[in-house]
C-alpha positions as CSV (number, residue, x, y, z in Angstrom):
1,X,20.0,6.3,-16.9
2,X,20.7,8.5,-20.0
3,X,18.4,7.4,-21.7
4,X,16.0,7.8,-19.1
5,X,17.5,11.1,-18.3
6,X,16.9,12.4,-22.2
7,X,13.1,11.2,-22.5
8,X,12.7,13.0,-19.6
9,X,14.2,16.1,-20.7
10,X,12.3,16.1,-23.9
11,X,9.2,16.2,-21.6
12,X,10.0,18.5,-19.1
13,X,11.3,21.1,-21.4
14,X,7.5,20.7,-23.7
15,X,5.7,20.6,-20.4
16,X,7.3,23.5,-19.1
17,X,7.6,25.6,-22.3
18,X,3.8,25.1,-23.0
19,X,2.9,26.3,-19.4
20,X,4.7,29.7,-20.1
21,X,2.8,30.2,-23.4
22,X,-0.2,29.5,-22.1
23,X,-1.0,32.9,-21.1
24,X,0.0,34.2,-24.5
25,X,-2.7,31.2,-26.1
26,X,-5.6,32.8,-24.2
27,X,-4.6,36.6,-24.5
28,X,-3.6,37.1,-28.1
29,X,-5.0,33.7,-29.8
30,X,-8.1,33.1,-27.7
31,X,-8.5,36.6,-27.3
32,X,-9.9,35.6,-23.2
33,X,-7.1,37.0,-21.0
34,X,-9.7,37.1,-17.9
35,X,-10.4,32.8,-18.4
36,X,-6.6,32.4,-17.9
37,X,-7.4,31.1,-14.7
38,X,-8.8,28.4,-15.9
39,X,-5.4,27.1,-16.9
40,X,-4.4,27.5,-13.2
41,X,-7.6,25.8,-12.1
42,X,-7.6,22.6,-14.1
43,X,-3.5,21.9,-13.6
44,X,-4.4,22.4,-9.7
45,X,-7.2,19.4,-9.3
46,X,-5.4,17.3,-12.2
47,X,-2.6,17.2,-10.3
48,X,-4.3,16.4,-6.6
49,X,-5.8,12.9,-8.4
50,X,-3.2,12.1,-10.5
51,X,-0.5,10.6,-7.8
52,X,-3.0,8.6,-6.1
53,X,-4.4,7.4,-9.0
54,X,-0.6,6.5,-10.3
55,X,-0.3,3.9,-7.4
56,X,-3.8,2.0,-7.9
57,X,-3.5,1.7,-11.7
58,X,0.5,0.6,-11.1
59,X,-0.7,-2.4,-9.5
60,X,-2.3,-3.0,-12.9
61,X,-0.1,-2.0,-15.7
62,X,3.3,-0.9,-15.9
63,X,5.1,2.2,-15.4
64,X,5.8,1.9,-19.1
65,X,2.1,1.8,-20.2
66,X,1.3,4.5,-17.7
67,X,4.2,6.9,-19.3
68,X,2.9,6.1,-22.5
69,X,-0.5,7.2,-21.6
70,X,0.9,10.3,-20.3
71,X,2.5,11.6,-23.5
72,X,-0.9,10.3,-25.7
73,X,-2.5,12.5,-23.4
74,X,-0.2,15.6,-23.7
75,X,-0.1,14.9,-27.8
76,X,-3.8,14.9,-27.9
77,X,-3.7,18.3,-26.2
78,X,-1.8,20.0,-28.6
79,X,-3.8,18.6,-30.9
80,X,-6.7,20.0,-29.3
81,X,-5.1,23.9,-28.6
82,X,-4.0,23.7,-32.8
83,X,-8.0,22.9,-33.1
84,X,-9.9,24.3,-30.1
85,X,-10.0,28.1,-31.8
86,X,-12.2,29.8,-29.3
87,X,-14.3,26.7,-27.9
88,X,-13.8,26.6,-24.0
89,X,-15.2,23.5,-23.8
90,X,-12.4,21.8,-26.2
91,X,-9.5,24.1,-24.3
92,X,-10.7,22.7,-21.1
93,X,-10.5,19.3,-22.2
94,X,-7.1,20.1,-23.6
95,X,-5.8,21.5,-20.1
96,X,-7.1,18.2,-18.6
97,X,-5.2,16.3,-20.7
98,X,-1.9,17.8,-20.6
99,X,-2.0,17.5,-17.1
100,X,-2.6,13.9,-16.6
101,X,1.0,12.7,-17.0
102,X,3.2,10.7,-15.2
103,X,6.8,11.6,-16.8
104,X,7.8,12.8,-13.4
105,X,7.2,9.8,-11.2
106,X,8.0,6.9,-13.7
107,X,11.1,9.1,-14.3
108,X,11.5,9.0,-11.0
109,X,11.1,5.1,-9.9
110,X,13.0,4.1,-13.1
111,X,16.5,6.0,-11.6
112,X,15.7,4.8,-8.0
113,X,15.4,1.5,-9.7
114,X,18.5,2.1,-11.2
115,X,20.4,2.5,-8.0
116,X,20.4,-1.2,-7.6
117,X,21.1,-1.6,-11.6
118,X,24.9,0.2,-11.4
119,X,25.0,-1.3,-7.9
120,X,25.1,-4.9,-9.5
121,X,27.2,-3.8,-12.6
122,X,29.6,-2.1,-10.7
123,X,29.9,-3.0,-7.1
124,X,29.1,0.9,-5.8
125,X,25.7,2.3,-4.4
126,X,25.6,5.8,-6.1
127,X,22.0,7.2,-4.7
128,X,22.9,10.9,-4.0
129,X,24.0,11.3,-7.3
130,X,21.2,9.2,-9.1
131,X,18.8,10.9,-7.9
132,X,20.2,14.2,-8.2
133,X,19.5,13.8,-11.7
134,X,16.3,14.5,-12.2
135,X,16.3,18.0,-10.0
136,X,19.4,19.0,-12.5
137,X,16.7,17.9,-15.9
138,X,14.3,20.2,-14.3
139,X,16.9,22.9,-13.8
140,X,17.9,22.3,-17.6
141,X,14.6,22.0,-19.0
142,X,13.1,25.2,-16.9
143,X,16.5,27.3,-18.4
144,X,15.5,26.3,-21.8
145,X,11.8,26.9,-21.5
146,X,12.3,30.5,-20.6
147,X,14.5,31.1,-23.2
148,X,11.8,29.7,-25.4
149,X,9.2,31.6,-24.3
150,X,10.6,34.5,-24.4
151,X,11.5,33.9,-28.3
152,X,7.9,33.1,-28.9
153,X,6.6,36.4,-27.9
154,X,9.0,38.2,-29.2
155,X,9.0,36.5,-32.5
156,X,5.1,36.5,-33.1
157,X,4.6,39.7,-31.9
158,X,3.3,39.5,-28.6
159,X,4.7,42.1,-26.2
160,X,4.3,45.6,-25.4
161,X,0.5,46.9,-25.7
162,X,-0.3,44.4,-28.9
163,X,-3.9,42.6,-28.5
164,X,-5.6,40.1,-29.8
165,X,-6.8,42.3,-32.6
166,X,-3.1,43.1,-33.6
167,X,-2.4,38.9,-34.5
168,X,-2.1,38.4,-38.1
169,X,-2.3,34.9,-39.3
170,X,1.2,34.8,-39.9
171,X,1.5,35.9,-36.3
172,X,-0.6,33.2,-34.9
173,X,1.3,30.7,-37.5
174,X,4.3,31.6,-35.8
175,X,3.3,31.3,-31.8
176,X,1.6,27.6,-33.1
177,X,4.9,26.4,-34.5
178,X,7.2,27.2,-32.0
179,X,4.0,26.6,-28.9
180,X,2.6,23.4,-29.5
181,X,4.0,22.0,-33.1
182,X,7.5,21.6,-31.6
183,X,6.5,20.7,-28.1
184,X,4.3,18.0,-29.4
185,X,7.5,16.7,-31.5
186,X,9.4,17.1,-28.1
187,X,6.6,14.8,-26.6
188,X,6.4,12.1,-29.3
189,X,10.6,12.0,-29.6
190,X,10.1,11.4,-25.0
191,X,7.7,8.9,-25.7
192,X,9.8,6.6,-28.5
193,X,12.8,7.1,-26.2
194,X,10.9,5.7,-23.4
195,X,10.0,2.9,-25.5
196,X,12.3,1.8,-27.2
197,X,15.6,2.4,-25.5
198,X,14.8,2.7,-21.5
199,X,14.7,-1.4,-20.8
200,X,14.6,-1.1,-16.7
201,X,11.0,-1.9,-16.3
202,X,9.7,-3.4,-13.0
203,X,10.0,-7.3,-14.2
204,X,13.9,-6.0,-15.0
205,X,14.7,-4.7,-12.2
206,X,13.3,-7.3,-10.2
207,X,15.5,-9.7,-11.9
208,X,18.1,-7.3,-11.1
209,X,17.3,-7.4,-7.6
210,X,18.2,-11.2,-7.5
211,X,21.2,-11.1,-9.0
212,X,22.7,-8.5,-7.2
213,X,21.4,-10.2,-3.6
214,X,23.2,-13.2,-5.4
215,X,26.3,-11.6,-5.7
216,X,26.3,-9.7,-2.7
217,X,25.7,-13.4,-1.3
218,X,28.7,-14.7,-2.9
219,X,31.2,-12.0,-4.0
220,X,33.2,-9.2,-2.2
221,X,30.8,-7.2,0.3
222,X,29.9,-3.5,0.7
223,X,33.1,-3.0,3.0
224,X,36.8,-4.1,2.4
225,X,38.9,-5.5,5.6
226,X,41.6,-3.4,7.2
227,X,43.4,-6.1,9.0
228,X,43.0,-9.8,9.3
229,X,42.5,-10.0,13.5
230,X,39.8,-12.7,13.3
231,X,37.0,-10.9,15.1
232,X,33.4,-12.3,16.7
233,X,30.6,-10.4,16.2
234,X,27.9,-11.8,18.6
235,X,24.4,-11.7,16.6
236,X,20.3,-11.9,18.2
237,X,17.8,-13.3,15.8
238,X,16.0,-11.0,14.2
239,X,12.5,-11.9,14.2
240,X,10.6,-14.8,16.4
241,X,10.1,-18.1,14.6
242,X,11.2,-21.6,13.4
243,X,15.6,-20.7,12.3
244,X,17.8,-23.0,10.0
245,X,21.0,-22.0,8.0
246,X,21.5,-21.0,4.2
247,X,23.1,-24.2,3.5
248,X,19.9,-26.6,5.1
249,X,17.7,-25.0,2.7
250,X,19.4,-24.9,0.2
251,X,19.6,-28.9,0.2
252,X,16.2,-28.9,0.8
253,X,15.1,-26.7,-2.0
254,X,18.1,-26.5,-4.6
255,X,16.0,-24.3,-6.2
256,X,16.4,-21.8,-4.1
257,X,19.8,-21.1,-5.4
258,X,19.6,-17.0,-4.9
259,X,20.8,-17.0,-1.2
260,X,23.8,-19.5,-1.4
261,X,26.3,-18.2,0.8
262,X,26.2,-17.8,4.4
263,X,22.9,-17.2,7.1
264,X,19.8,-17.7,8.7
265,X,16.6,-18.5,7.6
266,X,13.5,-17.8,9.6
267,X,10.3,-19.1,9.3
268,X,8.6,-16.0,11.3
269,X,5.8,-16.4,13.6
270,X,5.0,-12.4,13.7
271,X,5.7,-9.9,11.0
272,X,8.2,-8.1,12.6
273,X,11.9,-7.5,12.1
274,X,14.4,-6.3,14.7
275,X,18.4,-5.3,14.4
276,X,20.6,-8.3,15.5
277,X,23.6,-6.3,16.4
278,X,24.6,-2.6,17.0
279,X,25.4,-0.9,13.7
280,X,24.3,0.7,10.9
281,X,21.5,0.7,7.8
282,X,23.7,0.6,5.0
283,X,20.8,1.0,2.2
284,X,17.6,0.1,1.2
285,X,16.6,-1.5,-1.9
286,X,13.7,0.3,-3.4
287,X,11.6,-2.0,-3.1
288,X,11.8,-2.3,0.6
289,X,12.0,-5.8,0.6
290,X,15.5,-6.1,1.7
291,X,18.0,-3.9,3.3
292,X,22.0,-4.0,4.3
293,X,23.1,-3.6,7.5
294,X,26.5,-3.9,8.8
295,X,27.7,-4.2,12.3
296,X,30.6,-2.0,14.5
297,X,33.3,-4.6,13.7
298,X,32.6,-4.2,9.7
299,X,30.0,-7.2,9.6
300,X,27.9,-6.3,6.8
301,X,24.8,-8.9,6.5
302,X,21.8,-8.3,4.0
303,X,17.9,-8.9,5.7
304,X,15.4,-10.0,3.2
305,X,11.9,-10.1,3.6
306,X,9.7,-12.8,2.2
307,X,10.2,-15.0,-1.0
308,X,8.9,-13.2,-4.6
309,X,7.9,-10.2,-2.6
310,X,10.5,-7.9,-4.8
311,X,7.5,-8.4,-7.2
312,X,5.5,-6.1,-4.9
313,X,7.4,-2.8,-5.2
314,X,7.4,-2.0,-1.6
315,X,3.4,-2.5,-0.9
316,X,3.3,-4.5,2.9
317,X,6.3,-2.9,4.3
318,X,6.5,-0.3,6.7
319,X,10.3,0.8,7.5
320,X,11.0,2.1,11.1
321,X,14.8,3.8,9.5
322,X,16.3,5.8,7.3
323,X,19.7,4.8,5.5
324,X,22.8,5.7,7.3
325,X,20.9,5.5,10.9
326,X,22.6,4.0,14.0
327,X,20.7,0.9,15.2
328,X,20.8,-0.8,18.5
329,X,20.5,-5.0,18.6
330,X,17.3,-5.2,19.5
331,X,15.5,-1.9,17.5
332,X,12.4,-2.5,15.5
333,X,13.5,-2.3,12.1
334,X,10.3,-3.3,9.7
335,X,6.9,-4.6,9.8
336,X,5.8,-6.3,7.2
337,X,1.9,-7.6,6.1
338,X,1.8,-10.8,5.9
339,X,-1.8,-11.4,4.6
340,X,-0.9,-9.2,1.9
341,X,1.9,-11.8,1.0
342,X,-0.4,-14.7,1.0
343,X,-2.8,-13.2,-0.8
344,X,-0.4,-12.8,-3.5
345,X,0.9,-16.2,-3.5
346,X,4.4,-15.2,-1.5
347,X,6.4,-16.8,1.2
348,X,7.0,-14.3,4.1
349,X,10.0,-16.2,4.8
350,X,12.9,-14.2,5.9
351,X,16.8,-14.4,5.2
352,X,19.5,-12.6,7.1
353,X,22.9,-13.6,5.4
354,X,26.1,-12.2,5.0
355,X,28.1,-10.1,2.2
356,X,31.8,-11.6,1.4
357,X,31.0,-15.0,3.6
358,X,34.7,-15.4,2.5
359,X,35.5,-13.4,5.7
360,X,33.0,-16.1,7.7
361,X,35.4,-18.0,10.1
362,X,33.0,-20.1,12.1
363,X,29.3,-19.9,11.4
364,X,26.6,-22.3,12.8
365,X,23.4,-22.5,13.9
366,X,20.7,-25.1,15.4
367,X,17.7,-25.4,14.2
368,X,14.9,-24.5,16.6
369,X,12.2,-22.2,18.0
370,X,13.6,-18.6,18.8
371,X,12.2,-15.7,19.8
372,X,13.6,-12.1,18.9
373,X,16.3,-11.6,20.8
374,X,17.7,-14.7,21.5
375,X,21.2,-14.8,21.8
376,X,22.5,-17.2,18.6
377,X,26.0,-18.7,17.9
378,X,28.6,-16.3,17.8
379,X,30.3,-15.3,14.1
380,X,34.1,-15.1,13.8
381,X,35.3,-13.8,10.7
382,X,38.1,-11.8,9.4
């Protein structure tokens, strides 16, 4: 995360520095105040294609290719303003350039990724204040940036009723310095940062993603006891199909060795997945392959959609929650695509099993035909 947090920063505060001095590049260095808008124009459509585009060329390379393409981009266009002199052609292309980034999003998906990342390494779900991070580097960055631009002008003379014809060369030496020669060192430092120190790329946090369902499979859950009263939590299956138990498939496929521990697995005969008991949605991973889930009596159970399918970064899912909503047994809780699985070479398989199966008391289940709904074995546990 700080890492992350400090490529980012780098970034923002070039990004946003540059668009305040903009205005001062076409007035008093281009001497064309009135084809300012230009500026405004270009950053306008740039932006309408760029997060589109992001999600069709993600399914191609990685975030980390398509950050690094990013800050080429805005390093080229400096290179292009320190160049360009009065060529509108060259400025335009320029503009284009240091628009088509995607610092913001990867920035983005790499601290939602890491959600699950201090999950695993510490046992504690911190999403509010994950992702308040990168609203507080914006904050930052913006704070600095108007501090910088307002030492630019100053500094190379461009305030009060100055003009174009007023620059010197040690005027426009200045403003080029401190306008695009240290925002394009900002932007180089954010991209070696990236590249060298931020290591949670989407095959990482995928593996993550295993070994924390693992552990949540295994090791103490999401919720701590407050007594010992053996309880029974009645539980509906969550989704029509063929149902076994953790432990027959696991001696059927050993390999399989990610969901030992305690559950149900369904192979589904629809792609739909309802809540089997009244509760609550505990969180989501980002992915959207899986989700926790954890009944009135303190049950907490992890659903898991489909076998490789963290590898598809939430593509085929459509969620019918939020976190922290009240479900009902019964509710429709996900639909999933399952010829987008197949076409990818996944299972759609789905496993419900549950966090801290020390607390399990009794626990089986007979394999057969049911539909959503049906009523299964009750659970006791502590």
């Amino acid at each position: 995360m700080l890492w992350t947090s400090l490529s980012y920063l780098l970034y923002s505060v070039a990004y946003v520095a540059t668009n305040g001095v903009l205005f001062y590049y076409f007035k008093y260095v281009l001497d064309k105040p009135n084809q300012f808008w230009i500026a405004g124009v270009v950053a306008t459509i740039v932006s309408f294609f760029t997060a589109p585009l992001f999600g069709m060329l993600n399914k191609f390379v990685t975030r980390k290719v398509l950050f690094s393409i990013g800050q080429i981009c805005m390093i080229l266009a400096y290179v292009i303003f320190l160049t360009a002199h009065d060529n509108p052609t060259l400025v335009t292309v320029g503009l284009v350039l240091f628009n088509f980034n995607y610092a913001q999003l990867v920035t983005v998906l790499t601290l939602t990724d890491a959600i699950e990342y201090g999950q695993l390494q510490s046992g504690k779900r911190n999403e509010a204040v994950t992702l308040s991070i990168r609203p507080l580097l914006d904050k930052i960055s913006g704070a600095f940036s108007n501090g910088i631009v307002g030492f630019i002008a100053v500094t190379a003379g461009m305030t009060g009723s100055a003009t174009a014809k007023d620059m010197t060369a040690s005027n426009i030496h200045t403003f080029e310095l401190f306008s695009f020669y240290t925002p394009l060192i900002l932007a180089a430092g954010s991209l070696l940062i990236f590249l060298w120190k931020v290591k949670l790329s989407e095959k990482a946090h995928a593996q993550v993603v295993v070994e924390l369902e693992s552990k949540l499979a295994t090791e103490e859950g999401i919720t701590t006891p407050t007594n010992v009263v053996t309880q029974q939590q009645l539980i509906s299956a969550p989704t029509s199909g063929v149902i076994t138990s953790l432990a027959e498939l696991n001696q059927a496929q050993p390999s399989l060795d990610l969901f030992e521990g305690t559950g149900y697995v369904i192979q589904p005969s629809d792609n739909k997945v309802y809540a089997p008991f009244d509760g609550k949605i505990r969180f989501t991973f980002s992915t959207q392959h899986a989700f926790g889930i954890e009944s009135e009596n303190g049950l907490a159970a992890i659903i898991h959609v489909g076998m490789g399918t963290v590898n598809l970064r939430g593509a085929g899912f459509d969620l019918h929650f939020i976190d922290g909503q009240e479900i009902h047994q019964g509710d429709l809780l996900m639909t999933f695509d399952r010829q987008l699985f197949e076409a990818n070479g996944y299972e759609d398989t789905i496993v419900m099993f549950f966090v801290d199966p020390k607390r399990i008391q009794n626990f089986a289940v007979d394999e057969k035909h049911v539909q959503h709904g049906d009523d299964l074995q009750p659970i006791s546990f502590k």
